[in-house]
Structures are given as structure tokens and as C-alpha cells.
N, C-alpha and C positions, 0 to 999 in steps of 0.2 A: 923451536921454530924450524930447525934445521931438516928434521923429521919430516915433517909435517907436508914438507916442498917434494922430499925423496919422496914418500909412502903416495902422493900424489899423481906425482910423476908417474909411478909404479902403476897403478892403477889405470893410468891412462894406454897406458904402454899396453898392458893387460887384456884393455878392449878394444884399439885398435886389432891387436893379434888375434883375438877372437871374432873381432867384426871380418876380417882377410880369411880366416878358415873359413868363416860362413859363405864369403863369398867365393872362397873357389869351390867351394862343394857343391854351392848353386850353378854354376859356370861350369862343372863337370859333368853335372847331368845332364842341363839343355845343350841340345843340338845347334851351334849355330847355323844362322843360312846359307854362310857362304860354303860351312862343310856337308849341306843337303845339296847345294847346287853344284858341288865338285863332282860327289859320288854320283849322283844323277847324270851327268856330261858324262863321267868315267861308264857308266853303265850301259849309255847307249851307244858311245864310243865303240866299245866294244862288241857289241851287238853288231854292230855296221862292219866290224874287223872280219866277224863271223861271216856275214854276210847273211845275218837275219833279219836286219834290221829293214821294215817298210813302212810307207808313206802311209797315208790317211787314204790316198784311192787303194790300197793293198798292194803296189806294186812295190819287187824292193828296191832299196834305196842302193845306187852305184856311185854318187856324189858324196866326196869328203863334204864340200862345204853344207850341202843337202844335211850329211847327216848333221854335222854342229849345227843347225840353224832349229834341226828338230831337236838337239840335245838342250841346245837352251832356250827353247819355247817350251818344253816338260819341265824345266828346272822351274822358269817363274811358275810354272803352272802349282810348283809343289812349292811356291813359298821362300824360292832361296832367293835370297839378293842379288841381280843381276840387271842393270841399268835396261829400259827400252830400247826396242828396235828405233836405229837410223830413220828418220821417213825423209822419201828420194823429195827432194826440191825442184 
């Protein structure tokens, strides 16, 4: 009877451990959003540092906040997690 408890145990054990590899395997390929919405911010961040980065009429962009406010309207745009715009009151 003694067995029967361990060899169960065992088993359990077994595929929890197996169920946690599958899931980080799964969890290492997909991109989460919030690390699409970083490198996206990082991206145009740096653009703007260049001083390549412009606006939607084409001009470029000379405003920090300018630029973050276009870094993260491209970030939702691509799906990353980043709560709505503020709307003024």
C-alpha cells in the first residue's frame, strides 16, 4: 500500500514537471506585448535621438513628449499592452 502512495506521488510529480517545460517552451516563443511595446517605444525613441524621427504632416519631430506620445500610439497600433490616452475633462 505503501508503494502505491509513492509510485503515485511520482507520477504526479512527473507531469506537473512536464506540464512547466511545455509551458515555458510555449512562453519562450511568444512575444509578449508588453516586450513589443518596449522595443517599439525604444525604436522610435531613438529615431527622435537621430533626429529622424517625423510627424504624420512630414515635418520632424523637435518635441521629447511629441516623440513618446508617437512612440506609444505605434506601440498600440502593433498590439502591445499599453492602457488609453488620458481624454481632457
Amino acid at each position: 500500500m505503501r508503494e502505491f502512495k509513492g509510485s503515485a506521488h511520482l507520477s504526479v510529480s512527473r507531469f506537473a514537471l512536464e506540464s512547466k517545460l511545455h509551458l515555458d517552451d510555449h512562453m519562450a516563443t511568444k512575444k509578449s506585448a508588453s516586450s513589443k511595446g518596449k522595443a517599439k517605444v525604444r525604436k522610435v525613441m531613438e529615431e527622435h535621438k537621430e533626429g529622424k524621427l517625423k510627424s504624420g504632416s512630414g515635418k520632424k519631430v523637435a518635441s521629447r513628449k511629441q516623440a513618446v506620445a508617437i512612440a506609444l500610439s505605434e506601440a498600440r497600433k502593433s498590439g502591445a499592452d499599453i492602457p488609453p490616452k488620458k481624454k481632457k475633462s
